[in-house]
C-alpha positions in Angstrom: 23.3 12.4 26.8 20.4 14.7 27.8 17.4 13.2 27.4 14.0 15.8 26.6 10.7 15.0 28.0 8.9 16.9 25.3 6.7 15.0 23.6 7.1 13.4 20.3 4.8 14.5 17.6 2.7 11.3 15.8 5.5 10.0 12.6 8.4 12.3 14.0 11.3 12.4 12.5 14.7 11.5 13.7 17.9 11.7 11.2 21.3 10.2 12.5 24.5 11.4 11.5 25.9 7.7 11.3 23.9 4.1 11.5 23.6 5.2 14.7 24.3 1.3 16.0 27.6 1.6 18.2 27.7 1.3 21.7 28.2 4.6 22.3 24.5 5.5 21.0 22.6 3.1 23.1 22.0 5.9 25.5 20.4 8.2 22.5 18.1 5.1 21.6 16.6 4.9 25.3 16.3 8.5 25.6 13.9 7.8 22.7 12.4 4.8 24.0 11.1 7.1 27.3 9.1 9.4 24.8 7.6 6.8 22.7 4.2 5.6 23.9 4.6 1.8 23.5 5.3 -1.3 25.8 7.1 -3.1 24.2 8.2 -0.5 21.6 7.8 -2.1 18.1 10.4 -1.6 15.4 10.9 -2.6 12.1 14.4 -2.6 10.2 14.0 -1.6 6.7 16.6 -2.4 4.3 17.4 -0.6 1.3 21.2 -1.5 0.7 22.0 -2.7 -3.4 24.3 -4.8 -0.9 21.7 -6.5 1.6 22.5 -9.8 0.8 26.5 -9.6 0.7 28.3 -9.9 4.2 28.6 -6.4 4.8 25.1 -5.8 3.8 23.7 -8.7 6.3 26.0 -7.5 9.0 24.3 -4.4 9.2 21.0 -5.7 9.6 22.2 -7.9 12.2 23.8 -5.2 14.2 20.9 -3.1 13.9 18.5 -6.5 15.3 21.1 -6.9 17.9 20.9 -3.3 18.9 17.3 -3.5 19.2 17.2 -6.3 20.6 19.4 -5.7 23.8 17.1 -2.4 24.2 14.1 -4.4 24.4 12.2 -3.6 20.9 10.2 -6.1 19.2 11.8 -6.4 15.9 10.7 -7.0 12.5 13.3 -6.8 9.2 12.0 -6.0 5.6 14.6 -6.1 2.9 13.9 -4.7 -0.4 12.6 -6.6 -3.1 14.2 -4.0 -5.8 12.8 -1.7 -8.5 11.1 -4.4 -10.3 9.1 -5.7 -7.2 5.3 -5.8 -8.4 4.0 -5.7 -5.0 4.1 -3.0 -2.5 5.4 -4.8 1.3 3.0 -4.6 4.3 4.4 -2.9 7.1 3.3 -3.9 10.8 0.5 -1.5 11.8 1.4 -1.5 15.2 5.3 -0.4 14.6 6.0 2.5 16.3 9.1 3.3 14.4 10.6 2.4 11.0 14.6 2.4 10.9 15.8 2.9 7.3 19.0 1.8 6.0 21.0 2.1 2.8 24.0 2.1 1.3 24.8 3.7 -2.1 23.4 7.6 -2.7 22.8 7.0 -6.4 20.7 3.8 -5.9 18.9 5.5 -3.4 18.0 8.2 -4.9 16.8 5.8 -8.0 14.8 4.3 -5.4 13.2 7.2 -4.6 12.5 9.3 -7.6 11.1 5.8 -8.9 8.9 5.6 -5.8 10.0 2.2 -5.3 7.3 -0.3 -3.2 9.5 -0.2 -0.2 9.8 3.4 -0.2 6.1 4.1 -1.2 4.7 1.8 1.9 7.3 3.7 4.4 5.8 7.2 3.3 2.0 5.9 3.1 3.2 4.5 7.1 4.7 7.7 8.0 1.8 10.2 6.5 -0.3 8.4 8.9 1.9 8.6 12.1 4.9 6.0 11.9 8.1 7.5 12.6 11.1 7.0 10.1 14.5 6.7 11.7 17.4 7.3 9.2 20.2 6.0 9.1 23.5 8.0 7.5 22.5 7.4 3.5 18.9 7.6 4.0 19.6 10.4 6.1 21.1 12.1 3.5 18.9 11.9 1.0 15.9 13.0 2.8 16.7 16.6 1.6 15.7 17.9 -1.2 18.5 17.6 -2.5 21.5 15.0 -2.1 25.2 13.8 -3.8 27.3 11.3 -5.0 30.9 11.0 -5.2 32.4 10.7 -9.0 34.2 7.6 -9.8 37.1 6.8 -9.8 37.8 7.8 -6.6 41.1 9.6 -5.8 43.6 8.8 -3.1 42.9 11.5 -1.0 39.2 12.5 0.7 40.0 16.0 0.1 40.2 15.7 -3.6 37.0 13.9 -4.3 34.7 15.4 -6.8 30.2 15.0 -6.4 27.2 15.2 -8.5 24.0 16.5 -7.4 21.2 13.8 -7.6 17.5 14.4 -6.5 16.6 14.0 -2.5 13.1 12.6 -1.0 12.3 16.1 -0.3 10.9 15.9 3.5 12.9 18.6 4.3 12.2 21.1 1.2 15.2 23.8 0.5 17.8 21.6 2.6 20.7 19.1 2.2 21.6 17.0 4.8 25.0 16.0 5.3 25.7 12.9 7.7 29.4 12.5 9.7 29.5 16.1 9.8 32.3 16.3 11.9 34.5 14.0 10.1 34.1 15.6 7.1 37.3 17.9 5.3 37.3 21.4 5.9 36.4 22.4 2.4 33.5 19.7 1.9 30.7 21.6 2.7 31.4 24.7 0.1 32.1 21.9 -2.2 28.7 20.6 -2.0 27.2 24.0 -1.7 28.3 24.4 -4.9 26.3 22.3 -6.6 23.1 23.4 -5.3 20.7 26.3 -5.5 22.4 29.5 -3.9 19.1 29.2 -1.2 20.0 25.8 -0.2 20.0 25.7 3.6 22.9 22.4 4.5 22.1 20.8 8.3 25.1 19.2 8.7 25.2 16.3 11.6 27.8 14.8 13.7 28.6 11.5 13.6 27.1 10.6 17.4 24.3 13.3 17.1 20.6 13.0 15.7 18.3 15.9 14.6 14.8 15.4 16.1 11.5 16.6 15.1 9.0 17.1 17.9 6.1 19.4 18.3 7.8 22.6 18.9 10.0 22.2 15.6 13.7 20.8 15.1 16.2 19.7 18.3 19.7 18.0 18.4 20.2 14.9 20.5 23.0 12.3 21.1 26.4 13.4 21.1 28.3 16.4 19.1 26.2 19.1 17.1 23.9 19.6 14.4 25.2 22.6 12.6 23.0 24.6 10.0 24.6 26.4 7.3 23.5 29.2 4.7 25.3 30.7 1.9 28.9 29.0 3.1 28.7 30.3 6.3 27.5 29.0 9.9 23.7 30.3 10.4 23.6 28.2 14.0 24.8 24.8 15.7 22.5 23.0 18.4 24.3 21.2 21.1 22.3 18.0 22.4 18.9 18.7 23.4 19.2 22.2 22.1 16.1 23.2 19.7 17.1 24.9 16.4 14.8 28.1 15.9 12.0 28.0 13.9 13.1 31.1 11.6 16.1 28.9 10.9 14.8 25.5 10.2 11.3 25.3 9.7 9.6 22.3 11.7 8.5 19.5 10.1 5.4 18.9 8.1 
């Protein structure tokens, strides 16, 4: 993996295209570490999963501390409290990254539009200069605009229907769609189609990560961040490419 030394704006960005906690990312993660301004790099694990305190839903959490761990970050976890929490969570001052997990696009996006206190105190962190790390369902509904699949689910992937659902909106205009390479042929025009004609998609590979930094948008890890437009390709960034300006505009 190619690592830039450009700098990292205050509260970048930095959306994975998986959880972004196998092996094979470790080298992504360091790459990171390098432009971060830290020692040691603080990190906190934010969990927003309706399945946090099932197995699969701990074991996520504890890959992601284990991750962090073996790279050397000081770790802090915060699990959410749910909508009905009364009080909004403190996060560390001195964390120099928040990584965001989640697990089921509508409850997300519940989350979300109901400005939940977990997701209110990581956007009051961020404005003033913590970065957010998503992982793949956060990820994806950082967009304006995000999906669901329709239940029940039919036997094959190819066949499965979506809604559209509100996004965050941090990246006005776009959809994001995470394991981008592993997704069916057709998916993307699919989704397309339930969205604004304008809507720009950022698709992202499975092993890659779209980066904001001060000269806009770059691709990083392994694989591609593809951007598309009106079902067809408007450009793909290779690791450590930057994506124009003119087609994604950097961050705010």
């Amino acid at each position: 993996m190619r690592a830039s030394r450009r700098e990292l704006a205050a509260g970048f960005l930095m959306v994975l295209g998986s959880m972004g906690l196998e092996p094979v990312t470790e080298p992504l993660w360091k790459a990171i570490a390098v432009l971060l301004p830290s020692t040691p790099i603080m990190a906190i694990i934010l969990s927003l999963a309706a399945d946090q305190h099932k197995p699969a839903g701990r074991q996520r959490v504890k890959q992601a501390e284990e991750m962090f761990n073996r790279l050397g970050f000081v770790t802090q976890i915060i699990r959410s409290a749910g909508l009905d929490a009364q009080k909004t969570p403190s996060l560390p001052q001195q964390a120099d990254f928040v990584y965001t997990m989640g697990d089921d696009p509508r409850t997300l996006s519940t989350y979300v539009q109901a400005n939940a206190p977990e997701w209110k105190a990581l956007r009051q962190r961020h404005e003033t200069g913590t970065a957010i790390i998503a992982a793949a369902n956060i990820a994806a509904m950082l967009g304006e605009h995000t999906f669901a699949p329709l239940k029940p689910y039919p036997p094959m992937l190819d066949d499965l229907e979506f809604e559209p659902l509100p996004g965050a909106g941090l990246l006005p205009g776009a959809a994001i769609l995470p394991y981008f390479n592993r997704l069916p042929d057709q998916l993307p025009r699919k989704l397309a189609a339930l969205f604004p004609p304008e809507t720009t998609l950022i698709g992202i590979d499975e092993q890659a990560a779209l980066i904001s930094d001060r000269a806009g948008w770059r691709a990083a890890g392994l694989g591609s961040v593809t951007i598309l437009r009106h079902n067809q390709i408007a450009f793909v960034a290779q690791a450590g490419a930057s994506i124009p300006t003119e087609v994604l505009l950097p961050y705010q």
